[in-house]
Backbone bond lengths (Angstrom), bond angles and torsions (degrees), N, CA, C in turn:
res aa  C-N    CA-C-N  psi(-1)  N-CA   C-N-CA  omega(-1)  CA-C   N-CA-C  phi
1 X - - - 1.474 - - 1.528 110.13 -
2 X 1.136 114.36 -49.77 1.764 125.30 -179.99 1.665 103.39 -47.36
3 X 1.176 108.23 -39.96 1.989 117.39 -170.44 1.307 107.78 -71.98
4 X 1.632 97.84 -45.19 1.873 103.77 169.97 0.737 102.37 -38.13
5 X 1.779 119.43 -78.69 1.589 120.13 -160.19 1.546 115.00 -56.73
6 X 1.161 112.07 -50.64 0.991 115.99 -173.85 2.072 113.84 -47.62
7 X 1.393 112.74 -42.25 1.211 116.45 178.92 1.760 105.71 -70.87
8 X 1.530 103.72 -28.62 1.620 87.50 -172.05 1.850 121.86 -81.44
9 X 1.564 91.22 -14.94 1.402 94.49 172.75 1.452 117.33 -75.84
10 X 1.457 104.16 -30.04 1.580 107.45 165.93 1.293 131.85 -65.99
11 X 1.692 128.26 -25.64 1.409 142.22 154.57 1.541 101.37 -63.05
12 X 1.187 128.20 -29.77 1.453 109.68 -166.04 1.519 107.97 -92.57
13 X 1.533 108.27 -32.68 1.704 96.37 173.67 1.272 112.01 -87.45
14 X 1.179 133.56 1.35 1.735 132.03 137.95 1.589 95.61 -44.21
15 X 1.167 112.25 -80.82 1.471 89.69 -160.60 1.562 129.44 -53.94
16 X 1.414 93.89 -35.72 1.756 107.72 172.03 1.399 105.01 -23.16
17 X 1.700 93.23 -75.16 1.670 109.94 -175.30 1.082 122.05 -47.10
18 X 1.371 128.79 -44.60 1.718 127.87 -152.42 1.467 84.84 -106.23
19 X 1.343 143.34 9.77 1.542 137.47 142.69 1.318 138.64 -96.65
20 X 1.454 96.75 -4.46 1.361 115.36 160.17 1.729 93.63 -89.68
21 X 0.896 117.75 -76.65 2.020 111.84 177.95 0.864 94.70 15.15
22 X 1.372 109.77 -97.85 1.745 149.06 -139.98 1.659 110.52 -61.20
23 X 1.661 108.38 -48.07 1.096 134.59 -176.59 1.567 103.67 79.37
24 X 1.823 125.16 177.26 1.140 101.18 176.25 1.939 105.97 -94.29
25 X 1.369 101.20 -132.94 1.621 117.65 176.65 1.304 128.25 -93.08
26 X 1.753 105.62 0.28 1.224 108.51 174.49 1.307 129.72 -86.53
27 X 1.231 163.25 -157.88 1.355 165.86 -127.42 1.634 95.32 -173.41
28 X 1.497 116.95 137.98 1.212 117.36 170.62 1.683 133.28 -65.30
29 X 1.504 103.16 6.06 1.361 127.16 177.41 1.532 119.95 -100.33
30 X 1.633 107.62 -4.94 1.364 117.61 167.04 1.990 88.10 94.31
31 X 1.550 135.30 1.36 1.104 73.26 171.13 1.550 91.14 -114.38
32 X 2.190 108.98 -112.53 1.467 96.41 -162.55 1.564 99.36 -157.61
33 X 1.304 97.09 152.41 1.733 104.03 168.84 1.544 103.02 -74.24
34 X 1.415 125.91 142.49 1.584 119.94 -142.23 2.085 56.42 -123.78
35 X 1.270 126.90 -19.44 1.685 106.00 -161.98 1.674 116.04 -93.84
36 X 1.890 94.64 -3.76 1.663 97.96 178.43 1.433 97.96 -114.54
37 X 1.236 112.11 136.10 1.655 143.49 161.85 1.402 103.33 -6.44
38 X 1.412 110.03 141.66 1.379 127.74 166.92 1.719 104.64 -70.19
39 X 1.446 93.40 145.19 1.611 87.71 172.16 1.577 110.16 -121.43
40 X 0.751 138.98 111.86 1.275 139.35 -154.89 1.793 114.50 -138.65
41 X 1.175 109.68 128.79 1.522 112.87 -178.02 1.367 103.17 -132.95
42 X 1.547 96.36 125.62 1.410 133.13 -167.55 1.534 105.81 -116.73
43 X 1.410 108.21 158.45 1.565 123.59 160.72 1.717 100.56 -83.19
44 X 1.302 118.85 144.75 1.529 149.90 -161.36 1.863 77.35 -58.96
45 X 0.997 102.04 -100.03 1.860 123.68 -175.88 1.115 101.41 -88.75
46 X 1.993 104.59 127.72 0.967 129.40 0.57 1.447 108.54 -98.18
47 X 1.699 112.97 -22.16 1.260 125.27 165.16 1.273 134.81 -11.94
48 X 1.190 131.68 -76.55 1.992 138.93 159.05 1.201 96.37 -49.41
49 X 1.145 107.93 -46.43 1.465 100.42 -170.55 1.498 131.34 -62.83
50 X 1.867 129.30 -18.12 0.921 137.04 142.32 1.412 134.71 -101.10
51 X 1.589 110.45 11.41 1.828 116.55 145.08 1.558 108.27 -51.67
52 X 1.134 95.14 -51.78 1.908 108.63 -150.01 1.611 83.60 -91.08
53 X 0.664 150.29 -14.28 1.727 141.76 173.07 2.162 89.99 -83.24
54 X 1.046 105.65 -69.75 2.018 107.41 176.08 1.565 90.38 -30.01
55 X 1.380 126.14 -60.41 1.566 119.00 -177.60 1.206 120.43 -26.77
56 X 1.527 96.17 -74.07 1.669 120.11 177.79 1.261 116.95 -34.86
57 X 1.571 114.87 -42.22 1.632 105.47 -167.30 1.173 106.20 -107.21
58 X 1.653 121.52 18.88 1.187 114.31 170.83 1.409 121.85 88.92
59 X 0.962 112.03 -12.82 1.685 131.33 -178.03 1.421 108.39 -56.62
60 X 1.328 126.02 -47.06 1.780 114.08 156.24 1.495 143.59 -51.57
61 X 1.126 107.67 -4.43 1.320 113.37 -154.05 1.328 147.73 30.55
62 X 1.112 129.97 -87.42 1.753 134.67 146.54 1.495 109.86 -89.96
63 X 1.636 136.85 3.78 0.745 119.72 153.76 1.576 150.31 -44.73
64 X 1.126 152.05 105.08 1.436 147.78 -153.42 1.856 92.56 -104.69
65 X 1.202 116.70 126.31 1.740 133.81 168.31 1.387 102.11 -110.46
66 X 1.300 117.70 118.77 1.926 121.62 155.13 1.476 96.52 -110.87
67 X 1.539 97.77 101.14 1.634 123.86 154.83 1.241 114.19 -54.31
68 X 1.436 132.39 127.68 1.220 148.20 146.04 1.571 123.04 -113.79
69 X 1.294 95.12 104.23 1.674 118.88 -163.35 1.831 92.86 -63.61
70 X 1.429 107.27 140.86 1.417 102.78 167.20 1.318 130.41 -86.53
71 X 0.954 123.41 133.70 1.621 121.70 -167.97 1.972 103.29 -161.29
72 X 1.822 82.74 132.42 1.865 92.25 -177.39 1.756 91.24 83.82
73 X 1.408 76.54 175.90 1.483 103.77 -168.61 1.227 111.91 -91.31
74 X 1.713 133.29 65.97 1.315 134.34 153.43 1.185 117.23 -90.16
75 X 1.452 118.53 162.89 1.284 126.81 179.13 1.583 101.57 -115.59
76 X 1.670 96.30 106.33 1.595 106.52 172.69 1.372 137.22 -62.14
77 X 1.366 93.97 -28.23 1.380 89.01 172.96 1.684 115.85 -81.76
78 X 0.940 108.49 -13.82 1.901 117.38 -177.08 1.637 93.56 -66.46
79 X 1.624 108.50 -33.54 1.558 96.78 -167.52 1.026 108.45 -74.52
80 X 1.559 126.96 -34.31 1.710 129.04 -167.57 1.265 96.04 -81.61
81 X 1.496 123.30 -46.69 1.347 99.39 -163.86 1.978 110.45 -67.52
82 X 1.246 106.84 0.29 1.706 108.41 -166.89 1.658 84.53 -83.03
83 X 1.296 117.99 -52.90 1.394 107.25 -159.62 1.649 99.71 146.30
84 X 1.730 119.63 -36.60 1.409 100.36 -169.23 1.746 115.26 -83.40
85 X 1.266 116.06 -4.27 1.541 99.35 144.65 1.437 124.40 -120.81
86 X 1.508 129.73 154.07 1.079 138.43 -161.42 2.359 97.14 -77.74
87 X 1.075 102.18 -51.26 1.702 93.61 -177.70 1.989 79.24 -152.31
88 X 1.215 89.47 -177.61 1.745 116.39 -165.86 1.337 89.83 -150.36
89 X 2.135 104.30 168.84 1.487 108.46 175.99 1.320 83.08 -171.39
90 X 1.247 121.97 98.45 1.357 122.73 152.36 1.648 115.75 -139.88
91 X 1.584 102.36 -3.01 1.466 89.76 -158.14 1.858 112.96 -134.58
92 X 1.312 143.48 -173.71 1.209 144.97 -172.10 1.080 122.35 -110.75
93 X 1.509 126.73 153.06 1.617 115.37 -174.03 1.211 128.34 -45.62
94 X 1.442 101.91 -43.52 1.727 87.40 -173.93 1.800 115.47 -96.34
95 X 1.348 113.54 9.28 1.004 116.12 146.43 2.001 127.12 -48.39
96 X 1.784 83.27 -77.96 1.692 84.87 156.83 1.509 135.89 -43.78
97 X 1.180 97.58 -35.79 1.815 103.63 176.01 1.423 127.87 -64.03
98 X 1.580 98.16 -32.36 1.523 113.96 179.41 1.613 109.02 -87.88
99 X 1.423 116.67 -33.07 1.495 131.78 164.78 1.965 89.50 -43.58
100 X 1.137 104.69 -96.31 1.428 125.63 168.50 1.311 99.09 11.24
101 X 1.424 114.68 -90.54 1.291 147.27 -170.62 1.849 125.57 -51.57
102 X 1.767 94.92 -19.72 1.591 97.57 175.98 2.236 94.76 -115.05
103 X 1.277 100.47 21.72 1.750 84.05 -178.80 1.704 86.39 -151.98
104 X 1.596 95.20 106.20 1.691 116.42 -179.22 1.546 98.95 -61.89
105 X 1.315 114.20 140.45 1.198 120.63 -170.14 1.304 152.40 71.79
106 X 1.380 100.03 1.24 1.648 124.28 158.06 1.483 135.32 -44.21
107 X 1.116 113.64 111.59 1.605 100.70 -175.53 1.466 112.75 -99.55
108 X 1.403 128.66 6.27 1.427 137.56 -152.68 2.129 107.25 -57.47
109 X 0.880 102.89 139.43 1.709 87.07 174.93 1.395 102.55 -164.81
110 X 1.103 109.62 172.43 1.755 114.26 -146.76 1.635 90.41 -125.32
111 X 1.804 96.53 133.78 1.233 93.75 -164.52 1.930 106.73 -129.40
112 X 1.650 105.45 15.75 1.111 102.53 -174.70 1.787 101.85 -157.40
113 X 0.621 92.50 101.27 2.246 100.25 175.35 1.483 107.31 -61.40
114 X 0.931 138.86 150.85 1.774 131.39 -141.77 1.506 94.21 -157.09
115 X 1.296 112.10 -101.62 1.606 136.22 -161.57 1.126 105.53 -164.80
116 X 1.989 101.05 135.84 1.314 133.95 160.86 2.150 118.58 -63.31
117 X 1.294 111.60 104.87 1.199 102.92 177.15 1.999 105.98 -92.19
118 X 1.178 115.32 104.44 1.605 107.31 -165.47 2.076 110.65 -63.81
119 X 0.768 107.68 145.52 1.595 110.05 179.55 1.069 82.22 -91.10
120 X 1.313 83.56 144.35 1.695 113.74 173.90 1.830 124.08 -129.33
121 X 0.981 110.78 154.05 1.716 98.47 178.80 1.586 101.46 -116.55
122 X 1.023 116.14 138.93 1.442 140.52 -160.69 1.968 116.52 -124.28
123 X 1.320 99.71 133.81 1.628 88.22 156.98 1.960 97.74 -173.84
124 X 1.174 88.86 158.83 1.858 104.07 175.87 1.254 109.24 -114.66
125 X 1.631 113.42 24.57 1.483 106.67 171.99 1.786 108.07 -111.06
126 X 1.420 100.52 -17.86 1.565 110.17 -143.00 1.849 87.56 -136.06
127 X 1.586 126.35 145.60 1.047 123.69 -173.89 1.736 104.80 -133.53
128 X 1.244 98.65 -10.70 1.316 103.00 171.19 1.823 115.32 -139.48
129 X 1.443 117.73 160.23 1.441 103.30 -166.98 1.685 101.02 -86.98
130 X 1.601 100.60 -10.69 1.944 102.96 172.92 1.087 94.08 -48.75
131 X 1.096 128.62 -28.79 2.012 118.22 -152.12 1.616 97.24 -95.47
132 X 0.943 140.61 4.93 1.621 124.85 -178.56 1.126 109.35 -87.87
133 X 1.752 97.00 124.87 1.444 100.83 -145.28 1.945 86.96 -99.65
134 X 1.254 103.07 -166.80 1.788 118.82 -160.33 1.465 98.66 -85.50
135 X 1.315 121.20 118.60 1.479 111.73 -178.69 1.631 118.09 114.82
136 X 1.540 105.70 -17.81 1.395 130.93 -167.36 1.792 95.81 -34.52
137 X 1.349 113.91 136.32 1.628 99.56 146.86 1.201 127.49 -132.15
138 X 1.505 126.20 129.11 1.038 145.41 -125.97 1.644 96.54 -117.58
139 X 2.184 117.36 113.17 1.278 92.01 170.40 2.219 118.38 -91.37
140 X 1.111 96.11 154.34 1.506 101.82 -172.52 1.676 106.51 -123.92
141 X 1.429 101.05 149.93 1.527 109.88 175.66 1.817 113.90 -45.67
142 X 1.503 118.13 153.76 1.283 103.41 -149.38 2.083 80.81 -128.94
143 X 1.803 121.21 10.48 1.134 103.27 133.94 1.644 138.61 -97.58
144 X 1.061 110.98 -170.08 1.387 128.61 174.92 1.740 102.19 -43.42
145 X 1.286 112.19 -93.81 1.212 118.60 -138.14 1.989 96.90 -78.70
146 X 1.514 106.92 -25.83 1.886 101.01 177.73 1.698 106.06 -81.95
147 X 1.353 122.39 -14.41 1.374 130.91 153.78 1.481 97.55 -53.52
148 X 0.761 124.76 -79.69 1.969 107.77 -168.09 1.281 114.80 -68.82
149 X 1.544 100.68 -24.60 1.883 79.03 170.86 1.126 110.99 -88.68
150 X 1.559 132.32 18.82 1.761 112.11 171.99 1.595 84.69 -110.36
151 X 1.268 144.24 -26.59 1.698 121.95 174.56 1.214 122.37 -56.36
152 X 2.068 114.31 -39.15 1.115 115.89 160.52 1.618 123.30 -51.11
153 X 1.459 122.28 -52.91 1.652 113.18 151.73 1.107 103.18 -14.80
154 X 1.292 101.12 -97.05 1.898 119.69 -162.52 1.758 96.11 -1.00
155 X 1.690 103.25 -80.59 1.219 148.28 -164.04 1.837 90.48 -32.26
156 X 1.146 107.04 -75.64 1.701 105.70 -178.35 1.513 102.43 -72.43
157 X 1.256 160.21 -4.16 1.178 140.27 115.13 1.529 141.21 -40.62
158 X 1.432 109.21 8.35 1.149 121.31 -173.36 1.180 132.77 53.69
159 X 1.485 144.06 2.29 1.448 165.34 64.04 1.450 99.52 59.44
160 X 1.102 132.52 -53.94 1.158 126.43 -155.56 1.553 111.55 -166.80
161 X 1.331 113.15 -173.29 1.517 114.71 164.64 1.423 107.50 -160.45
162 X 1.147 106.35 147.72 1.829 110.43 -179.96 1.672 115.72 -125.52
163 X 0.723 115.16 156.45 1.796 131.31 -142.92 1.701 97.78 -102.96
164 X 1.615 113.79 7.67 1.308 109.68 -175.61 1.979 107.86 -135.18
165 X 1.065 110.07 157.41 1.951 108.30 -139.06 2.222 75.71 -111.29
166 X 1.199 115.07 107.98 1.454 118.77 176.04 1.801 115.13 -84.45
167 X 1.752 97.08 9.45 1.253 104.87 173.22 2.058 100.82 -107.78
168 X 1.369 104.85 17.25 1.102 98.26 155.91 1.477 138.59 -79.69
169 X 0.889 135.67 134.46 1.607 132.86 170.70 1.171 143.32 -69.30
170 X 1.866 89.75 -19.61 1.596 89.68 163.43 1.494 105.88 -121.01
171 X 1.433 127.96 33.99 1.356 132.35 140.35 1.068 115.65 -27.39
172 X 1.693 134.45 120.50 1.630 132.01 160.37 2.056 85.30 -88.15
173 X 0.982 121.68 150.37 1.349 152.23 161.68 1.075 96.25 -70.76
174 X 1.753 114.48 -77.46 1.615 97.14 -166.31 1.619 128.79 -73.10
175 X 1.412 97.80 24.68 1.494 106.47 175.49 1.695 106.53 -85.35
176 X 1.264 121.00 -38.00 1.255 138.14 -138.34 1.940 100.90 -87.82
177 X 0.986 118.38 104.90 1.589 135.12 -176.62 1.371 127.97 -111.89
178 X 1.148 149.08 126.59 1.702 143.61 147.72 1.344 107.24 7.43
179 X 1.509 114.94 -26.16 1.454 109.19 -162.93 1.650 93.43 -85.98
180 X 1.571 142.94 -14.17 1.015 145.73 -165.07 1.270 103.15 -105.02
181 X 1.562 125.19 15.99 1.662 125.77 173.78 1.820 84.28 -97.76
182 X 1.657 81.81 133.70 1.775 107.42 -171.30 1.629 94.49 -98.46
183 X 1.157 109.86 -66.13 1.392 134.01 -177.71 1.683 121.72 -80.71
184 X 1.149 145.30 99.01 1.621 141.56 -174.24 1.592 87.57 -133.37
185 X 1.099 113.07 112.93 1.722 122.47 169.85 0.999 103.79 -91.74
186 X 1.848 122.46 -34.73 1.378 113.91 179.87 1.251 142.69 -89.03
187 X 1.157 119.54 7.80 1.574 167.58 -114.49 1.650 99.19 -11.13
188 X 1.336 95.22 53.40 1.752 109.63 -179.35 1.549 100.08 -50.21
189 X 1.329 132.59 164.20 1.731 126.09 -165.46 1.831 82.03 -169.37
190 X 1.609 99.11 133.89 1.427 115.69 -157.93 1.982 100.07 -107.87
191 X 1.094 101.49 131.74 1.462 109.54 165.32 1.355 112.69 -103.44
192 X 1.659 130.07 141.78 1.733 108.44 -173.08 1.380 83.50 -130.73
193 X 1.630 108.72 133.31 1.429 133.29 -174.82 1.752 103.00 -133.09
194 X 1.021 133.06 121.35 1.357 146.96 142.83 1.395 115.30 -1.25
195 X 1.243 139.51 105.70 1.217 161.05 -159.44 1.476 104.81 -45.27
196 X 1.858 131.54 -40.67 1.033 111.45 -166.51 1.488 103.56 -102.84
197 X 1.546 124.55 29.95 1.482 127.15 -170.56 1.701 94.83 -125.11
198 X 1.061 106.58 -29.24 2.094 112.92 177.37 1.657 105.66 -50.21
199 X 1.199 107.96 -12.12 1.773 82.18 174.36 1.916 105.66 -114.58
200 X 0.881 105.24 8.68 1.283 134.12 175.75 1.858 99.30 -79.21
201 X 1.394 92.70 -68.91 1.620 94.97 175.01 1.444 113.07 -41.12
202 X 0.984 137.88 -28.31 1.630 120.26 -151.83 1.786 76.76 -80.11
203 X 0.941 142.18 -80.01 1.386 132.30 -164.91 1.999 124.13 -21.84
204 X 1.725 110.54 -19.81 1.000 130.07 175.73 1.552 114.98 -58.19
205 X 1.692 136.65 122.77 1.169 98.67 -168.25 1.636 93.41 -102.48
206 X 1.057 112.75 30.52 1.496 124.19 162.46 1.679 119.08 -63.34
207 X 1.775 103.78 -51.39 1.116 124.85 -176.10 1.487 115.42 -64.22
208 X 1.233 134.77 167.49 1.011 147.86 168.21 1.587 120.82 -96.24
209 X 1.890 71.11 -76.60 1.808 81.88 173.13 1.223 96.64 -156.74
210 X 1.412 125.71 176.72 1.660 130.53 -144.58 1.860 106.87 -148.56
211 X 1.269 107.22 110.87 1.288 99.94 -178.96 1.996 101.13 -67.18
212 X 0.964 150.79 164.18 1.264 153.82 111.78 1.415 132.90 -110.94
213 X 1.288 102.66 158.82 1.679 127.39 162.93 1.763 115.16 -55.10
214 X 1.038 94.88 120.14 1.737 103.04 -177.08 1.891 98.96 -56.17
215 X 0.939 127.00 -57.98 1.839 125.81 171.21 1.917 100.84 -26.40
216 X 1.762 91.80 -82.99 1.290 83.62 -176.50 1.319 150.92 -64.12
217 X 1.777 99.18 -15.31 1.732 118.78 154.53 1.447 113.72 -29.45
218 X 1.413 114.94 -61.01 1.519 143.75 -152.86 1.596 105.24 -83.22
219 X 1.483 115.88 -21.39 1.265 134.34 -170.39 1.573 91.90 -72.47
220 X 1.086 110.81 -55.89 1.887 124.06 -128.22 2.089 76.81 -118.34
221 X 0.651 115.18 28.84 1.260 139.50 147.69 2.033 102.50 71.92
222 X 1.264 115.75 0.57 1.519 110.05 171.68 1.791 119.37 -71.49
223 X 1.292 113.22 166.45 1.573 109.92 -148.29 2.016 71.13 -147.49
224 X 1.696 92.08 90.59 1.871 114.96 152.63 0.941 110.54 -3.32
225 X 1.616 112.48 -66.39 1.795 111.48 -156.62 1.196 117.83 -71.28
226 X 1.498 118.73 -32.47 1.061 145.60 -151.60 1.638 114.76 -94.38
227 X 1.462 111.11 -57.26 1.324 122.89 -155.32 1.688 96.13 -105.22
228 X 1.255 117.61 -11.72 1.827 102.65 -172.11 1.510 98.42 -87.00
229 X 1.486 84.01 174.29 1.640 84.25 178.75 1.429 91.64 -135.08
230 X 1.256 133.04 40.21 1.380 139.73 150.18 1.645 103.85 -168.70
231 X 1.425 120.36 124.73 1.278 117.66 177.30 1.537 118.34 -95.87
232 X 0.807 156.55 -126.00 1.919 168.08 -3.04 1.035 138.50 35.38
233 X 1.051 126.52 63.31 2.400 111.20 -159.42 1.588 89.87 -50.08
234 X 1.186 85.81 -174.30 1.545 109.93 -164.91 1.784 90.90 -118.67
235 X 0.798 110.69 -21.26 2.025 104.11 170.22 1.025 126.14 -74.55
236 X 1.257 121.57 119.34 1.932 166.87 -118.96 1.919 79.00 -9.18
237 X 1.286 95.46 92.19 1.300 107.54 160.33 1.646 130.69 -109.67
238 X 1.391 109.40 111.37 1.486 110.70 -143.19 2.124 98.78 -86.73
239 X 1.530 106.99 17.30 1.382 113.35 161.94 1.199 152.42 -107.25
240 X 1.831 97.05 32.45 1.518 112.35 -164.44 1.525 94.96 -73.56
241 X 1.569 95.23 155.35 1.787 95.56 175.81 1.604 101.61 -94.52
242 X 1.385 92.07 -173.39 1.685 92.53 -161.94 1.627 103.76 -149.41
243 X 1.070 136.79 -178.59 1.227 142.06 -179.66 1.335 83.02 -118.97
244 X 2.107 110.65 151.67 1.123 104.06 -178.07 1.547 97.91 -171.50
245 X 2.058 103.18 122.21 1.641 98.36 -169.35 1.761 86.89 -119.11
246 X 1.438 101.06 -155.87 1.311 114.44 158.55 1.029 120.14 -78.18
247 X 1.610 124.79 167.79 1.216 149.59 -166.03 1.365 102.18 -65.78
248 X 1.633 105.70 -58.47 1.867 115.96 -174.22 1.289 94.77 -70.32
249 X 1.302 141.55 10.77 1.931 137.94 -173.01 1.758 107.41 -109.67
250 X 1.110 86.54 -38.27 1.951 96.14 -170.92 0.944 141.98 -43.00
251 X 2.445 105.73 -23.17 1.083 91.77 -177.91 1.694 89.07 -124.86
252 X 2.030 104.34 37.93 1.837 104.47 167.45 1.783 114.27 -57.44
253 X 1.085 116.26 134.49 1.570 113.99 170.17 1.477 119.41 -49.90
254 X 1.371 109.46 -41.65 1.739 102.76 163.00 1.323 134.01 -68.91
255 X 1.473 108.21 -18.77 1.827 118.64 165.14 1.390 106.21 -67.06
256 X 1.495 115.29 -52.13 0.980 134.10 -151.96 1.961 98.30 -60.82
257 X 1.194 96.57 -56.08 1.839 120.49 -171.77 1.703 93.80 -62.27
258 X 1.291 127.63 -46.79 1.265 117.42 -172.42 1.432 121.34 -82.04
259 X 1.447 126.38 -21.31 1.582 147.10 152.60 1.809 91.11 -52.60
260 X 0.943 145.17 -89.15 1.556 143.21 170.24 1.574 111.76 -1.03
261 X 1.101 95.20 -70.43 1.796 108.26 -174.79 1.155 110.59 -74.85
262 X 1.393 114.14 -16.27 1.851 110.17 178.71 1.623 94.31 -93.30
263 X 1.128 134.92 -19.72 1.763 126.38 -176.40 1.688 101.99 -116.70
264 X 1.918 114.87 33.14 1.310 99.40 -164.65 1.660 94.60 -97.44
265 X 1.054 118.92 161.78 1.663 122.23 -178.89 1.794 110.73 -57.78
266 X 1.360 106.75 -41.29 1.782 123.81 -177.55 1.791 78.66 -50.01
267 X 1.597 122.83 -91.35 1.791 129.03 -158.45 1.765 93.10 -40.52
268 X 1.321 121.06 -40.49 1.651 104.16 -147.94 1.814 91.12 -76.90
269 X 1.631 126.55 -20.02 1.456 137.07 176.40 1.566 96.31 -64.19
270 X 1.029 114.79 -45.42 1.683 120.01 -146.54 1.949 94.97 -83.38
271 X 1.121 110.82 -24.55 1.749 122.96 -160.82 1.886 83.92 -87.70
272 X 1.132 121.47 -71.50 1.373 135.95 163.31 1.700 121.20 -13.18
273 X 1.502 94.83 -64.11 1.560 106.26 172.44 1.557 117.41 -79.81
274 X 1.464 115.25 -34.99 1.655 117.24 177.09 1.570 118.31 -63.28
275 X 1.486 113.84 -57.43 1.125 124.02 -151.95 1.737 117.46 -108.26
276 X 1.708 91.04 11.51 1.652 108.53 173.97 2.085 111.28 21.50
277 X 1.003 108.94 66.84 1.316 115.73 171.98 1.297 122.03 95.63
278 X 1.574 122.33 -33.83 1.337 142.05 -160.13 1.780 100.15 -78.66
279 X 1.268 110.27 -24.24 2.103 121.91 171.81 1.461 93.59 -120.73
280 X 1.385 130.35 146.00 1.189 124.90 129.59 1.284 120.55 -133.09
281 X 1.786 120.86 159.66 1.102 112.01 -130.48 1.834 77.68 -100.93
282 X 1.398 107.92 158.32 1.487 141.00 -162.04 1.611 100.36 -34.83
283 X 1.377 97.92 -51.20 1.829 115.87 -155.57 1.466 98.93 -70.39
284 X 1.401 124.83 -19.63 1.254 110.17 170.89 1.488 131.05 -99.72
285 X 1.741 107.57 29.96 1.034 111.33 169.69 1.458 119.26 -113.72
């Protein structure tokens, strides 16, 4: 495990470095050459995966996108907001908000509503949630804001209950912790692991069962609809992901053109028909 880390911090300040090199496509005046390529860093699934589908149907037009798939432990938004990528798309509002909210001076903002990936809870020990037995331990997202949205799971899985109302409005998310379960009948007990290692966990025979990320569900080869045994609806679901550049980027013609094709009716058909339940597209939440 130590070598892992140790190797992934070393792939990631490779990239650090050789993206500071290069720099990105913007102009030192904040704005942009509208005639060189978008640079954009996405999560693998479903993310790249519906840039390069917008390609396919033509939905960019003369737009040019250079995808940079995410991989290792960088922090994407540190890159866009530095300058070496032009916008990113892997993640949900209040993700960004709390990003936002812990790095003074951020201008990052989301300029295109996409698709709902539903969290799901997972396990290869247990086939039904009757069966969770007393003691269960449950792994959970190990940030802020997918930490409360997998207790809330829990919560409508009947698992548990928490002492705080998520139909509040002035709820912070990343306030919301294990420590706010009122009620545990099962004396379920939470391990918090990093979002792209939770589907990894279910193989743990430590684990029980494993909240995950609909991306990395789909990664590690399980199919949402199918294999969870508690999903997410997609109604007024406040975790659609989003495309998301800077402030001085928002109103570039190539942001602008690729926000279009990511909220165009053709992608929200194509998300619908591909990913049979496991994505759904924004408008139906």
């Amino acid at each position: 495990m130590r070598l892992r880390k140790l190797l992934t911090a070393t792939v990631a300040a490779t990239l650090l470095t050789s993206m500071a090199a290069c720099g990105g496509s913007s102009s030192g005046d904040g704005s942009a050459d509208i005639s060189e390529p978008l640079k954009v860093m996405a999560d693998v699934i479903p993310h790249a995966e519906l840039i390069r589908e917008a390609e396919d149907l033509g939905l960019l037009g003369d737009v040019k996108v250079d995808i940079t798939e995410i991989s290792g432990d960088v922090d994407v938004n540190q890159l866009t907001e530095a300058g070496d990528m032009d916008a990113n798309f892997f993640q949900h509002v209040p993700y960004l908000d709390d990003w936002n909210a812990n790095h003074e001076g951020s201008d990052l903002v989301a300029v295109a509503t996409v698709h709902v990936e539903p969290l799901g809870l997972y396990s290869k020990k247990l086939t039904s949630l009757d069966d969770v037995p007393d003691g269960a331990v449950i792994a959970i997202p190990a940030d802020a804001t997918n930490q409360a949205r997998g207790l809330f799971l829990l919560e409508d899985a009947g698992l548990l209950t928490l002492d705080v109302n998520r139909d509040d409005p002035d709820l912070d998310y990343s306030q919301v912790t294990d420590a706010d379960v009122s009620e545990n009948p099962k004396n379920i007990s939470f391990i918090k692991i990093d979002r792209p290692q939770l589907a990894a966990s279910l193989d743990d025979p430590g684990v029980t069962l494993s909240i995950v990320n609909g991306n990395y569900a789909l990664e590690a080869g399980l199919i949402p609809s199918d294999d969870s045994l508690a999903l997410e609806t997609a109604e007024n679901n406040p975790y659609a992901n989003v495309l998301v550049t800077k402030e001085t980027l928002k109103d570039d013609p190539r942001v602008q053109k690729l926000a279009e094709a990511l909220e165009s009716p053709e992608l929200a058909q194509f998300i619908t028909d591909n990913y049979q339940g496991s994505v759904l597209p924004a408008t139906e939440s």
